[in-house]
N, C-alpha and C positions, 0 to 999 in steps of 0.2 A: 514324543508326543507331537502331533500333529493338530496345529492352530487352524480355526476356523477362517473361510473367509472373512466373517462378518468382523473378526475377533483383533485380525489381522489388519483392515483396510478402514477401519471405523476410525481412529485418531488422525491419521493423515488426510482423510477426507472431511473427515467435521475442521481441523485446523485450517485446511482449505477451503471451506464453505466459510467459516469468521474471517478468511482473511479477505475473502473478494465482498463481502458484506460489510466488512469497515474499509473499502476500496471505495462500493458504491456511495457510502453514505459521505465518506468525505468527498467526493466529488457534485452529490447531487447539495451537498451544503456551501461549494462554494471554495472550497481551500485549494484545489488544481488554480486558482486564477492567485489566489493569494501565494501561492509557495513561487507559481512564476513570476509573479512583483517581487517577490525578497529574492530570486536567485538572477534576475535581471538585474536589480541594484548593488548586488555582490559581483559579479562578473563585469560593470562598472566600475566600482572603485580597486578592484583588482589592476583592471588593467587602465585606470586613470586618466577615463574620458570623463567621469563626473565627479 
């Protein structure tokens, strides 16, 4: 039996559309600046300049 296009390409594509839609919203919210304050201040005390 032979799966449709639609049938076939519709979950990886929709999982692909939520996933760059919760890409956009966290960055148009603000947490791109916040994740790189907390991975700035870890990569600091890692290596024991602060």
């Amino acid at each position: 039996m032979k799966k449709s296009v639609f049938t076939r390409y519709f979950f990886p594509v929709l999982l692909v559309l939520i996933g760059a839609g919760c890409i956009v919203y966290g960055v148009t919210d603000g947490e791109a600046g916040a994740v790189l304050r907390k991975a700035i201040s870890i990569c600091m005390e890692c290596i024991g300049i602060g």
